[in-house]
MARDREN-180174 format. One record per atom (N, C-alpha, C): residue number from 1; residue in three letters; atom name; x, y, z. Coordinates in pm, 1 decimal, m for minus. Layout:
% residues N
    nr   rest   atom          X          Y          Z
   NUM    ALA     CA          X          Y          Z
...
END
This chain:
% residues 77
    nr   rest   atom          X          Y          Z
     1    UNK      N       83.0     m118.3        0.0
     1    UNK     CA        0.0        0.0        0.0
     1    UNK      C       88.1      125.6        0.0
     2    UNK      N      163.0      127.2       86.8
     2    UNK     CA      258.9      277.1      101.6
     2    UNK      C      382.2      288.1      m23.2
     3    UNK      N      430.2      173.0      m85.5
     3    UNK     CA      477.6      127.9     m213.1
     3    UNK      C      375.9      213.3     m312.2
     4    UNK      N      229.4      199.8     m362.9
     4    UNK     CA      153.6      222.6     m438.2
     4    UNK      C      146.0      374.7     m425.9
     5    UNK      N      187.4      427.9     m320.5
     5    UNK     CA      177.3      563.8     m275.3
     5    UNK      C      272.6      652.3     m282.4
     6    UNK      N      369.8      605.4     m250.6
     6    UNK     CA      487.0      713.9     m198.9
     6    UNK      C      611.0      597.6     m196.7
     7    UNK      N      615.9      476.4     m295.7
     7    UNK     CA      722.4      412.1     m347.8
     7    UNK      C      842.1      505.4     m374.3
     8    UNK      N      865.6      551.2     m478.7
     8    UNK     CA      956.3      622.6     m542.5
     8    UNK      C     1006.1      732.6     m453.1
     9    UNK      N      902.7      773.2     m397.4
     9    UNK     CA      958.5      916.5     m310.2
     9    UNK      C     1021.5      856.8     m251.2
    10    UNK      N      998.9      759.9     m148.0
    10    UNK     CA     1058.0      640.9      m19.0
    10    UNK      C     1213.8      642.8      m51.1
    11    UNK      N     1212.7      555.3     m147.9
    11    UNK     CA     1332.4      490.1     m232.3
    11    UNK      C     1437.0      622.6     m212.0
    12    UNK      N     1357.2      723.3     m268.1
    12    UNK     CA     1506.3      839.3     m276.0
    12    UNK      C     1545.6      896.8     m168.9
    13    UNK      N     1418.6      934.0      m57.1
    13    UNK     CA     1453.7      952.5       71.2
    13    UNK      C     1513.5      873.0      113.8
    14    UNK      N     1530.4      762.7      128.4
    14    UNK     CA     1608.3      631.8      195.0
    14    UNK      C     1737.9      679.3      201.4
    15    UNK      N     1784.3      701.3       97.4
    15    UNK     CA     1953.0      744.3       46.7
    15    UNK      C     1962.7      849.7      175.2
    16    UNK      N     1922.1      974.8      208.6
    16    UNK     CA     1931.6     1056.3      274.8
    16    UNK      C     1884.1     1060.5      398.0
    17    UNK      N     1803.3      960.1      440.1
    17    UNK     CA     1787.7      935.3      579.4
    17    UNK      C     1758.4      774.6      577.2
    18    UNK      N     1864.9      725.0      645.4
    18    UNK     CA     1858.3      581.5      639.5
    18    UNK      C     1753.3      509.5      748.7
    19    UNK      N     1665.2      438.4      745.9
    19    UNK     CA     1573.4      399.8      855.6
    19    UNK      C     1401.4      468.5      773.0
    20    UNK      N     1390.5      565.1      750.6
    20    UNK     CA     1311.9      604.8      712.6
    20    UNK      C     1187.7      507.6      620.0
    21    UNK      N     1198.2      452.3      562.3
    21    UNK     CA     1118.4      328.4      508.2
    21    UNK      C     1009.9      270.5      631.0
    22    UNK      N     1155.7      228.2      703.2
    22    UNK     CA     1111.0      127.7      829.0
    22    UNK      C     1038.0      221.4      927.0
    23    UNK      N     1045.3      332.8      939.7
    23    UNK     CA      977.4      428.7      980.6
    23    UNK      C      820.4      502.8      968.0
    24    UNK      N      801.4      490.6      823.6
    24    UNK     CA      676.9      524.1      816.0
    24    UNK      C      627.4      397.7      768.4
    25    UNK      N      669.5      290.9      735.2
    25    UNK     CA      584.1      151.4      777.9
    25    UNK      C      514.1      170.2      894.3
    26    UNK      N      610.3      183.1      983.3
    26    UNK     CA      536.2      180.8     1123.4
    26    UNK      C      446.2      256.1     1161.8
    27    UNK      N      471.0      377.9     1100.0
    27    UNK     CA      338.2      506.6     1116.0
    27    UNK      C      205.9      440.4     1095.1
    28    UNK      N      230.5      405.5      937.7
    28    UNK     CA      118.6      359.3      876.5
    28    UNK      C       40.7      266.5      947.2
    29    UNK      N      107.4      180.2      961.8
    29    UNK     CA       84.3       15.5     1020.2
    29    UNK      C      m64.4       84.1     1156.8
    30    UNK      N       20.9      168.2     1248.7
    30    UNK     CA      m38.1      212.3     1360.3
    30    UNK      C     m189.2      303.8     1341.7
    31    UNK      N     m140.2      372.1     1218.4
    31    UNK     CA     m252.5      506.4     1175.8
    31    UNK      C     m380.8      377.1     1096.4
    32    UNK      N     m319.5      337.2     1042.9
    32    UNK     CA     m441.8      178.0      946.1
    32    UNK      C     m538.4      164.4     1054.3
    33    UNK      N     m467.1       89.1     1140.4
    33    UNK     CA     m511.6      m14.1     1255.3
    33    UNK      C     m628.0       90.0     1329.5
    34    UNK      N     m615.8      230.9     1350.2
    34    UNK     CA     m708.9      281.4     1436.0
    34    UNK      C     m841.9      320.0     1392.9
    35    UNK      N     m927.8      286.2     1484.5
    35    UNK     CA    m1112.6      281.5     1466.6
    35    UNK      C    m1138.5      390.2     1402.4
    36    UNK      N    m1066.0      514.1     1437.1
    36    UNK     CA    m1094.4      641.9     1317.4
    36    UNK      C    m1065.1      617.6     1154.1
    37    UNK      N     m964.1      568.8     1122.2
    37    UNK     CA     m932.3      533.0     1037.3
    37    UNK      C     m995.4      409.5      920.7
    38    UNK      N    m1060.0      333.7     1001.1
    38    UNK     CA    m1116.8      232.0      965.5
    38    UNK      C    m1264.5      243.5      926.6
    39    UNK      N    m1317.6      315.3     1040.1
    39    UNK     CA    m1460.3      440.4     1013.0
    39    UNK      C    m1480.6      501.1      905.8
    40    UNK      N    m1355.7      592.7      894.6
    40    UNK     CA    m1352.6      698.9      804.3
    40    UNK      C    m1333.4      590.4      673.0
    41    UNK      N    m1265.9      513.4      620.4
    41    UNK     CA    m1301.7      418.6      513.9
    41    UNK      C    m1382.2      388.2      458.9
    42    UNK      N    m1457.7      295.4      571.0
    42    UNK     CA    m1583.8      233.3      555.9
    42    UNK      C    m1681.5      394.4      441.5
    43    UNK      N    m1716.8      473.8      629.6
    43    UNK     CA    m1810.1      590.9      506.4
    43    UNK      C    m1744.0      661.2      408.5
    44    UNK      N    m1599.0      653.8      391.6
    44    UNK     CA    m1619.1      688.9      239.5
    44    UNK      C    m1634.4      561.6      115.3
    45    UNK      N    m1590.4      472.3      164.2
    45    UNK     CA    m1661.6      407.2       79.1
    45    UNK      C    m1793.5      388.2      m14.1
    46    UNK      N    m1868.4      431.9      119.8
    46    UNK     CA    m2009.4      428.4      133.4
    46    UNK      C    m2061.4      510.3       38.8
    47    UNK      N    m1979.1      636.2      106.2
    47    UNK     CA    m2027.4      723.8        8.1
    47    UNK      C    m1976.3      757.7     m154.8
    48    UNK      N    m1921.9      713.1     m154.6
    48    UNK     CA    m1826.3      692.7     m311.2
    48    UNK      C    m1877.2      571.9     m396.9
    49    UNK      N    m1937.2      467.5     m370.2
    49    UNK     CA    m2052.1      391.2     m445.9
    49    UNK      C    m2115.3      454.5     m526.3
    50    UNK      N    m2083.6      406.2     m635.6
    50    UNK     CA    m2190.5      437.3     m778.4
    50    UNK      C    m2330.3      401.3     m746.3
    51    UNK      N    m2464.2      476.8     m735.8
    51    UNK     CA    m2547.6      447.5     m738.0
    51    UNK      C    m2602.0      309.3     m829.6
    52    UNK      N    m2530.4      318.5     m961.6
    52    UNK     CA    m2586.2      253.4    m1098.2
    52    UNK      C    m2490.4      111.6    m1073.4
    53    UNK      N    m2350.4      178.8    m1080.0
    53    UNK     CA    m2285.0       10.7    m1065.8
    53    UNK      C    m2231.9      m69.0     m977.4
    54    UNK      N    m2267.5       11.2     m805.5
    54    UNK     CA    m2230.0      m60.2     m709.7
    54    UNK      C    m2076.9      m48.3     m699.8
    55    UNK      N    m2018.3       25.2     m768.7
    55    UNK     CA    m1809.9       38.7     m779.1
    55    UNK      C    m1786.3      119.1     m742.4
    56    UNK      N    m1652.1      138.0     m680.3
    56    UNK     CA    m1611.8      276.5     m622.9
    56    UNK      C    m1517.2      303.1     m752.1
    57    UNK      N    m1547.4      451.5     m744.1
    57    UNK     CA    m1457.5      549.6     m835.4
    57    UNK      C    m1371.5      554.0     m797.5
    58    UNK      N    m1293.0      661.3     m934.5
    58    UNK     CA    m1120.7      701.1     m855.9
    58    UNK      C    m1156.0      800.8     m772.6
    59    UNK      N    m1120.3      763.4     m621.3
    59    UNK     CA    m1131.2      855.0     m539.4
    59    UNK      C    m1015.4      865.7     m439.6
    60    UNK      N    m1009.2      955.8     m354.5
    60    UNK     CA     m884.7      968.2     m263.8
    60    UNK      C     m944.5      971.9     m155.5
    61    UNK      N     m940.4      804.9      m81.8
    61    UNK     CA     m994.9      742.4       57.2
    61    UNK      C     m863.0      784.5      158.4
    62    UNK      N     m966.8      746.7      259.1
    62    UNK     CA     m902.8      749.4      388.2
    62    UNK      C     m739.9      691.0      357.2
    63    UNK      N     m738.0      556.8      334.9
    63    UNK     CA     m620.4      462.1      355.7
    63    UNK      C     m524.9      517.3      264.6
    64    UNK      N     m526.6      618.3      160.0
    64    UNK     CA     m419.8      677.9       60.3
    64    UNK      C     m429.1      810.6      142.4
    65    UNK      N     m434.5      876.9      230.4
    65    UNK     CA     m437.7      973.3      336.6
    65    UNK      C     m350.2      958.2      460.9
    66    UNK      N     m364.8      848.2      522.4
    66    UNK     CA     m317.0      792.0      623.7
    66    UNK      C     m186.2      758.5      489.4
    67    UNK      N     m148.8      699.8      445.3
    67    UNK     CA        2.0      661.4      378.3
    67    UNK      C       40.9      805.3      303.6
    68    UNK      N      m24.4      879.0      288.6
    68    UNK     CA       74.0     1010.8      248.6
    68    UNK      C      108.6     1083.8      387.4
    69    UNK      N       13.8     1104.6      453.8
    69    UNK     CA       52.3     1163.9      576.4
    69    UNK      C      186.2     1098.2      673.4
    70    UNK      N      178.4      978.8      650.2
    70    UNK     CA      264.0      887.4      736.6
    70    UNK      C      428.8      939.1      663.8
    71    UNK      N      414.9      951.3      488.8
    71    UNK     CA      546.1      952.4      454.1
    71    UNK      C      562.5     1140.8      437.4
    72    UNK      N      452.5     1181.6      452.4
    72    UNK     CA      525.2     1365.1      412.5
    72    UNK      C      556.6     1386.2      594.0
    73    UNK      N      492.0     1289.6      668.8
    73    UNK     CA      555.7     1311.1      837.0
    73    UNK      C      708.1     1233.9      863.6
    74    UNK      N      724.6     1206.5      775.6
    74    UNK     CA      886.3     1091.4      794.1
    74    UNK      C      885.3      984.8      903.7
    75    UNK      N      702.9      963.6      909.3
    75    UNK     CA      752.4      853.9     1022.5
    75    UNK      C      740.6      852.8     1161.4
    76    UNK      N      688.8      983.8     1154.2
    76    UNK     CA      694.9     1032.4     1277.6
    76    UNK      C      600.9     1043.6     1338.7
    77    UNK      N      634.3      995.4     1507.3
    77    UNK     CA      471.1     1034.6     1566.1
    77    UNK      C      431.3     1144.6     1640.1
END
């Protein structure tokens, strides 16, 4: 997931702060896991359902929020 997101950025930051990868894994991992987070999913999901085909659009959910935030924070809590 954080690969699909902020892969490439990761990769080059790495060079310049070593640990950093392993760092906002862990953000993420922690920010995923919490009931706000998981909430906030769900209703956007909810609400991002095509009336007609039951699919979610391209939209920008919770869980691509939580992994940008995790890597523009370096990881940090």
């Amino acid at each position: 997931m954080v690969a699909e997101v902020a892969g490439a950025r990761l990769n080059e930051a790495e060079q310049l702060q070593p640990g950093l990868i392993r760092a906002v894994l862990a953000r993420v991992r922690r920010e995923v896991d919490t009931e706000r987070t998981i909430e906030r999913n769900k209703a956007q999901s909810r609400a991002n359902l095509s009336a007609d085909e039951g699919e979610l659009p391209d939209a920008y959910l919770a869980i691509e929020e939580t992994n940008r935030r995790g890597d523009s924070n370096g990881g940090s809590g």
